[in-house]
BADO-964740 format. One record per residue: residue number from 1; residue in three letters; x, y, z of N, C-alpha, C in turn. Coordinates in steps of 0.02 Angstrom, whole numbers, m for minus. Layout:
BADO-964740
   num   residu      n.u      n.v      n.w     ca.u     ca.v     ca.w      c.u      c.v      c.w
   NUM      ALA        X        Y        Z        X        Y        Z        X        Y        Z
...
This chain:
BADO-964740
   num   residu      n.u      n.v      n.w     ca.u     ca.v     ca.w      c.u      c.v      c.w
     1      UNK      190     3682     6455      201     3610     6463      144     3580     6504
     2      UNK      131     3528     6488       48     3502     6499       82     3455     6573
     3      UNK       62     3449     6631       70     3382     6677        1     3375     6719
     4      UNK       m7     3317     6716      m63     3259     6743       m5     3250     6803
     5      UNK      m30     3237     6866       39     3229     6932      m27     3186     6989
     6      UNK      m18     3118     6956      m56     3077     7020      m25     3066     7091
     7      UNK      m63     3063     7130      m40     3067     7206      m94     3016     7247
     8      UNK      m79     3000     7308     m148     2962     7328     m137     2890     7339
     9      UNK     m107     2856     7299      m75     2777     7272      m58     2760     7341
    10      UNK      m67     2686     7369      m30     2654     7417      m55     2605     7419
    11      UNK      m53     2548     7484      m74     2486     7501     m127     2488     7552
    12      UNK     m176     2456     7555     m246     2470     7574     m261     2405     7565
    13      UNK     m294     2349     7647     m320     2302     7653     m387     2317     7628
    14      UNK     m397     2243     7617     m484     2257     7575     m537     2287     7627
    15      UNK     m576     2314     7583     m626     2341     7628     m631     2418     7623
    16      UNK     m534     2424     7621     m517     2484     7641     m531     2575     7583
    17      UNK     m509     2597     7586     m518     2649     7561     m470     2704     7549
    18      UNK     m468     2727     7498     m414     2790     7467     m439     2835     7439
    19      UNK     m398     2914     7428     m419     2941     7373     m378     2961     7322
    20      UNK     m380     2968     7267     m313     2981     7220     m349     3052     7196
    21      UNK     m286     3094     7185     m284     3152     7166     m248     3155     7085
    22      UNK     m277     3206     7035     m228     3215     7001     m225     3291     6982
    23      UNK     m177     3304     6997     m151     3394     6992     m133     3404     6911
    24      UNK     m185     3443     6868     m159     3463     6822     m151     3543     6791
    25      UNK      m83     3553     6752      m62     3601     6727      m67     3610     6659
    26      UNK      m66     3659     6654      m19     3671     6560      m89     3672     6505
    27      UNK     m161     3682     6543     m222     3657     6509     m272     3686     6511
    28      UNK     m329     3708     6484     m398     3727     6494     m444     3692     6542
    29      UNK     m416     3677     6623     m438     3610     6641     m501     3587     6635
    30      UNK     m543     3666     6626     m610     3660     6641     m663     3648     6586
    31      UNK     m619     3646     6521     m633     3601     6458     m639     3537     6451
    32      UNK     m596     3500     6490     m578     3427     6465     m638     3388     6496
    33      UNK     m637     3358     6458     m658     3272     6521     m594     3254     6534
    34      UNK     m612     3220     6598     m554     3200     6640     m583     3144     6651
    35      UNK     m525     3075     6684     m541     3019     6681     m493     2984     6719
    36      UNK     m513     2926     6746     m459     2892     6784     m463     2807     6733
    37      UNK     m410     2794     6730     m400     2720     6699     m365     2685     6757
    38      UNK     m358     2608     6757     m315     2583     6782     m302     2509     6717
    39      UNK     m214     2503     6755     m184     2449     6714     m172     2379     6776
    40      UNK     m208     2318     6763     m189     2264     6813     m129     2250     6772
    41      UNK      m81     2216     6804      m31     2163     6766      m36     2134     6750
    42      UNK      m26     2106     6665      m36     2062     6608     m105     2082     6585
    43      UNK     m140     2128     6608     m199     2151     6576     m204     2208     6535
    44      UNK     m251     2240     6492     m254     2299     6457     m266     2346     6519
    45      UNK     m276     2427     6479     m264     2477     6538     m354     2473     6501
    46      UNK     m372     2498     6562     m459     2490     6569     m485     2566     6587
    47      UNK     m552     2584     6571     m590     2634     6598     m608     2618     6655
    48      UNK     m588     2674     6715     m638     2666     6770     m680     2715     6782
    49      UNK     m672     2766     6784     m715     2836     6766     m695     2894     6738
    50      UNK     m750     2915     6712     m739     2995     6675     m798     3050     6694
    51      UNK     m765     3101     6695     m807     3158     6719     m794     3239     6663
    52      UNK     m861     3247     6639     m855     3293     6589     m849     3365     6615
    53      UNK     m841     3417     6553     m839     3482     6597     m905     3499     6647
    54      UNK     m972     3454     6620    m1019     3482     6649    m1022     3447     6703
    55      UNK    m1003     3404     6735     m963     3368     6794    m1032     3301     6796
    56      UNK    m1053     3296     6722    m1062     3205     6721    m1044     3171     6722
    57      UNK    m1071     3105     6760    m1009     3055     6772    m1015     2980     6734
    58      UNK     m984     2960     6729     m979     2888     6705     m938     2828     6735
    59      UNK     m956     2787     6749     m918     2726     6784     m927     2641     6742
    60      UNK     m847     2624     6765     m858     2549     6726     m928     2497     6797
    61      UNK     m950     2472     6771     m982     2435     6788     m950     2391     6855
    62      UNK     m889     2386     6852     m852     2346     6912     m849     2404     6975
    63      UNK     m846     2446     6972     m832     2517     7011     m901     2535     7043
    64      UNK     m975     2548     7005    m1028     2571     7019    m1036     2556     7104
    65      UNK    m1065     2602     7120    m1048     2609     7210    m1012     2612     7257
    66      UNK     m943     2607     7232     m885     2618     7274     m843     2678     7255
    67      UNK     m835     2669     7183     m799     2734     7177     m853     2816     7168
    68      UNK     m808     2851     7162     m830     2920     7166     m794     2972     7113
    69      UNK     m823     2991     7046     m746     3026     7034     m785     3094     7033
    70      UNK     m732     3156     7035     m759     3219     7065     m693     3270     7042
    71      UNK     m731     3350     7035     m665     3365     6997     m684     3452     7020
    72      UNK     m633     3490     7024     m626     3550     7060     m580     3579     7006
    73      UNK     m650     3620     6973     m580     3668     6919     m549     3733     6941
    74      UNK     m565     3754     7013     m528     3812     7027     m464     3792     7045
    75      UNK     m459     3727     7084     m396     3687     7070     m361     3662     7018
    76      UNK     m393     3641     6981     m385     3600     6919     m346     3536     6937
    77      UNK     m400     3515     6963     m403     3429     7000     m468     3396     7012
    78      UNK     m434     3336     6983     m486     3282     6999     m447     3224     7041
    79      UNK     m529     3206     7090     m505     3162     7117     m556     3090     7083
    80      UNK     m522     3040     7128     m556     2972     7136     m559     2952     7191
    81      UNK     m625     2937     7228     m621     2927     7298     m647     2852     7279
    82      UNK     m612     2799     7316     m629     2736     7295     m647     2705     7379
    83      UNK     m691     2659     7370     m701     2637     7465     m729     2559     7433
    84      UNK     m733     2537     7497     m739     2440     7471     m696     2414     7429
    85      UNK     m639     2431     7443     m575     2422     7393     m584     2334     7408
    86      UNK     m559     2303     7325     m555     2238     7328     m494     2210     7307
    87      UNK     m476     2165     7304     m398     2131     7266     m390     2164     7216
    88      UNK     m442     2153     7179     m464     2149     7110     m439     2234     7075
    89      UNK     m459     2269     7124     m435     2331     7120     m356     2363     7105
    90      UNK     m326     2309     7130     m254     2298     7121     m237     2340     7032
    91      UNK     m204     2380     7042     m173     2415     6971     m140     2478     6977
    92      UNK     m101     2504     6921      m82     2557     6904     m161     2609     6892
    93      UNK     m140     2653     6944     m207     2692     6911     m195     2773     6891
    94      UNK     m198     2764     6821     m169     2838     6779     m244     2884     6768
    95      UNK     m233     2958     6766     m261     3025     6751     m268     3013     6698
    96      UNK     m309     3050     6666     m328     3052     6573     m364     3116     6571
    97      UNK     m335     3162     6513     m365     3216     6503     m372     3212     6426
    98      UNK     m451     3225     6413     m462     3231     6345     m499     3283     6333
    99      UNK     m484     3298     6247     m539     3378     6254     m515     3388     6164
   100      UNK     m461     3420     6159     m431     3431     6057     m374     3402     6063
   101      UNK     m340     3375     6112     m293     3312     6139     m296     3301     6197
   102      UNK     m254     3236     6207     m265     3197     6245     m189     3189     6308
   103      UNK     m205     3188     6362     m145     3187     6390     m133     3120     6450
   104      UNK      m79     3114     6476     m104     3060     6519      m31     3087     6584
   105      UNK      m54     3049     6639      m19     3062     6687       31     3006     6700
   106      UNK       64     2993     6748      121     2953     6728       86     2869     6773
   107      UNK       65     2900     6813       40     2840     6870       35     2837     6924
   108      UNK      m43     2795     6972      m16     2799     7058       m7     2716     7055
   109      UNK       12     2674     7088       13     2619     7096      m52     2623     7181
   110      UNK     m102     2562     7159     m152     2547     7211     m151     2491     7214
   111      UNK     m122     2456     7288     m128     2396     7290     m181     2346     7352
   112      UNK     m210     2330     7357     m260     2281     7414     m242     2229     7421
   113      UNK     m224     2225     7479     m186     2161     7507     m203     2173     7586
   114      UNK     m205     2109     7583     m222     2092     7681     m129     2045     7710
């Protein structure tokens, strides 16, 4: 049985800083790209980064310099270390594992508020 298990999620004044974890099972972890999305409310769920097996990285353009994504396959976890957190940042932010399928985690909720 495959689980993506985000952790990390909370409320964080701007400025501030988090890291989200996602613990996965049931997988070749060290195959996949792994990836973090987030969903704002009333918006689509968006790319924020992905990190391949060879641990290249990719970031949306809104993210570049604040976030960090990073991934430990003796664990078989990736994190997202995010800092200069903004409003804007405000979302559901889900795990994504892709590779010969695709899996997803259930959700952390990240919110920025003063």
């Amino acid at each position: 049985q495959v689980q993506l298990v985000e952790s990390g999620g909370g409320l964080v004044q701007p400025g501030g800083s988090l890291r989200l974890s996602c613990a996965a099972s049931g997988i070749a972890f060290s195959l996949y790209v792994m990836g973090w999305y987030r969903q704002a409310p009333g918006k689509q769920r968006e790319l924020v980064a992905t990190i391949n097996s060879a641990s290249s990285t990719n970031y949306a353009d809104s993210v570049k310099g604040r976030f960090t994504i990073s991934r430990d396959n003796t664990k078989t976890t990736v994190y997202l270390q995010m800092n200069s957190l903004k409003p804007d940042d405000t979302a559901i932010y889900y795990c994504n594992a892709r590779w010969s399928r695709e899996f997803w985690g259930q959700g952390t909720q990240v919110t920025v508020s003063s």
